[in-house]
N, C-alpha and C positions, 0 to 999 in steps of 0.2 A: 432861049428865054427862061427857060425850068432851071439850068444851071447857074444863069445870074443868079433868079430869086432868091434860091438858098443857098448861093456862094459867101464865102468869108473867107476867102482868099485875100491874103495881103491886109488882113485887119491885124490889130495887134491885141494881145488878150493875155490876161493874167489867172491864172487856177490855183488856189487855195490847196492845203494839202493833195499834190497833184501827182503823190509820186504811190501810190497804192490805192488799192478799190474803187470808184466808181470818179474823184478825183483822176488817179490815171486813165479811166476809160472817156472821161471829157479831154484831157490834152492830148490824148491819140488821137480823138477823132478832130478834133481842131485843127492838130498839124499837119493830119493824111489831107486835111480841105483848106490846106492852103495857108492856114493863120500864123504869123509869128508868135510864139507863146512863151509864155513865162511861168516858171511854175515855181510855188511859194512850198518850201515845208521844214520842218523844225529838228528832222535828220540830214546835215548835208551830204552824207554819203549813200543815200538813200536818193536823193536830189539828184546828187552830180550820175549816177547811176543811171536815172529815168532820162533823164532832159537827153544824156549821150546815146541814147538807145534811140530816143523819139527825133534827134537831131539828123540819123540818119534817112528820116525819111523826110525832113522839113527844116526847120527853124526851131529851136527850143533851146532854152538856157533856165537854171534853177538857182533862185535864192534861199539860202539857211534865213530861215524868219520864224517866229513863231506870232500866230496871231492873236493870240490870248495876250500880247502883251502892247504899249504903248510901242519899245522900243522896235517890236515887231514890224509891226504895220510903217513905222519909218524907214526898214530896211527895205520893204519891198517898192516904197515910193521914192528909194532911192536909188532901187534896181530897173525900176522902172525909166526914171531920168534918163538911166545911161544906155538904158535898150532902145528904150521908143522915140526919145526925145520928149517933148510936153504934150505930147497926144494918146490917149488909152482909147481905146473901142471898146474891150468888153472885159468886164472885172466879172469871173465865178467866183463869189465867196463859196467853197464847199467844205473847207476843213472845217471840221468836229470833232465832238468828244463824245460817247457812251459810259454811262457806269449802269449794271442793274445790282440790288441787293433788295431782300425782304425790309419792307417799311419797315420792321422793329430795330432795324441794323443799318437803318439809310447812314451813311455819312454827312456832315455839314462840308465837311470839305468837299466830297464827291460833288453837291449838289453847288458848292459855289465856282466848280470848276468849269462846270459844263455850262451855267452862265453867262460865264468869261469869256468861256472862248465861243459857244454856241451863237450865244447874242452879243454883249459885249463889244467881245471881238467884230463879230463881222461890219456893226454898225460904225467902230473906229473906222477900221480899213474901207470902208466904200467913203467916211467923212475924208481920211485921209487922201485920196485920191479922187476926188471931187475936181478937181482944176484940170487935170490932164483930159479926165471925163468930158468935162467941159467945152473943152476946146475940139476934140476931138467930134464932138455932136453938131447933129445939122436936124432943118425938121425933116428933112427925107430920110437919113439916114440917122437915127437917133444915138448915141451912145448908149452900150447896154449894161445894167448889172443884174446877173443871174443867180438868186441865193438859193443853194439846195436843202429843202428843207426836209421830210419825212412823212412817212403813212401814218406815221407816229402822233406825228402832228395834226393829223385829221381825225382818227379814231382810235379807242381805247384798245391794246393790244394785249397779251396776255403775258409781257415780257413787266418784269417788277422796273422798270427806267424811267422812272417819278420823273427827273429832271431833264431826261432826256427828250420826254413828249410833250412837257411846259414848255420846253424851251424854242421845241421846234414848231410847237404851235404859234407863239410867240413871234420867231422868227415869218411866218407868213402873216401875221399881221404886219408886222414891220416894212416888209415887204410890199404890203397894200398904201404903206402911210409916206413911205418913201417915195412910192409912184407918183401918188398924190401931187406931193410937196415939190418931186421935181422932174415932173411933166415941161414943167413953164421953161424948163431950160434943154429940152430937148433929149431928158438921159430917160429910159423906158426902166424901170422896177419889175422884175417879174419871180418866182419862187417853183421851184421844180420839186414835188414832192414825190420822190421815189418811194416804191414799194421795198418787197425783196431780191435784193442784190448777191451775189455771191461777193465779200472785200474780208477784210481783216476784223471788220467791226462787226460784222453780221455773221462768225465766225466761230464764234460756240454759240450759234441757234442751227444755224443751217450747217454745220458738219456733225451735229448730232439727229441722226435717223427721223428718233421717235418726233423732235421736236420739231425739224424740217417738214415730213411731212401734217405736224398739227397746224402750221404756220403755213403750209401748201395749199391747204385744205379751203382757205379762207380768201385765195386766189381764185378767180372765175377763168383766167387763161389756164391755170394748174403749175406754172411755171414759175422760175425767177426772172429776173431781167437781165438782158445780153449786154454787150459793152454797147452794141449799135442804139439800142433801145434809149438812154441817156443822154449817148453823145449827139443821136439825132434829133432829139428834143433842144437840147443846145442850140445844136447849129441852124434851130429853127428859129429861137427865140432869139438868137445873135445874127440873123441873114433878114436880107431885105423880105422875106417870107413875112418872119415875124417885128416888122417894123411899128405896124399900128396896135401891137399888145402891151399894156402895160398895167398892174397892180394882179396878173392873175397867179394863181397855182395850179400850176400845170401837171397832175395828179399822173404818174409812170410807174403804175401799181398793178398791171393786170387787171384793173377792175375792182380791188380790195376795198378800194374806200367808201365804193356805191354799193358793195355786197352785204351791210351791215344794219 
């Protein structure tokens, strides 16, 4: 009975920048549980790389898409066509962008990039795959999309990422509005707000000593988060577990967010 509930074995699922940091640690842990996945990102040798590594233990194949753009979000609705057929189970929007710099030196570009692809993007790619979504939903078994959003996003950090915590705040409301809107057709909206992670984007905070442990410090576990920590959150809010959730933010922070 325990392993139905939060099985997703044999679902079909797509991850957003999936081939490094916490992105990779959602399609491992989808593929080790059975899922067919697909995974989206904007280096394909970086892609073809992960998916062959991840295919060894499951199912996985990688599309070059980038999601910050129109033509993006078309590639992956067309990679999806030919993997899944017209049925999606669970779309992770997780690719993102960071920039930090001192407010006196913000960039207009920085700030319109992370936009693009932070919110932007993700709300194309969930409108663009809406039909497959669709069909795919039942009320027992809802279709899922799971946007990961940030600590960021809930409370003010000490890192200078002006656009990076708008947007990701942003993003969890989005995330609530969406559920809203498409509850009535069976597809669940939920937003996973990671703390700190060890990836590529978290990167010059946490390989730098001093600055790891001021940002540790603000943790109540004392810890970062493990690849399991994310992926089981996932495969929570994607498994008949988590069927009757939907508009929440699911806070995978050690405790950071309530600590403040």
């Amino acid at each position: 009975m325990t392993d139905e509930l939060f099985s997703v074995a044999g679902k079909s699922a797509v991850v957003t920048g999936g081939t490094s940091g916490i992105g990779q640690m959602i399609a491992t842990g989808l593929v080790e549980a059975g899922a067919r996945v697909l995974i989206a990102s904007r280096r394909p040798e970086a892609g073809r790389a992960v998916a062959n590594q991840l295919a060894r233990r499951g199912s996985c194949v990688a599309v070059a898409a980038d999601v910050g753009t129109a033509g993006g979000s078309a590639l992956i609705a067309e990679a999806v066509a030919a993997r899944f057929g017209d049925r999606l189970d669970i779309l992770v929007n997780n690719a993102g962008a960071t920039w930090g710099a001192p407010i006196d030196e913000f960039p207009d570009d920085a700030w319109d990039k992370l936009v693009n692809v932070n919110l932007t993007g993700v709300f194309r790619l969930t409108r663009t795959l809406l039909d497959p979504l669709r069909r795919a939903a039942t009320a027992a078994d809802p279709a899922r999309v799971i946007n990961i959003g940030s600590l960021a996003g809930l409370r003010v950090t000490e890192l200078e990422n002006y656009p990076y915590s708008a947007t990701k705040a942003g993003l969890h409301m989005m995330s609530r509005h969406l559920a809203r809107r498409l509850a009535r057709e069976h597809i669940t909206v939920n937003a996973i707000a990671p703390g700190y992670f060890p990836s590529r984007m978290s990167a010059f905070a946490l390989d730098d000593p001093y600055t790891r442990e001021e940002l540790l410090s603000t943790v109540p576990l004392g810890r970062t988060g493990t690849p399991d920590d994310v992926a089981g959150a996932v495969q929570f809010l994607a498994s008949r577990a988590g069927a009757y959730l939907t508009g929440t933010v699911l806070e995978v922070d050690g405790g950071a967010a309530g600590a403040t």
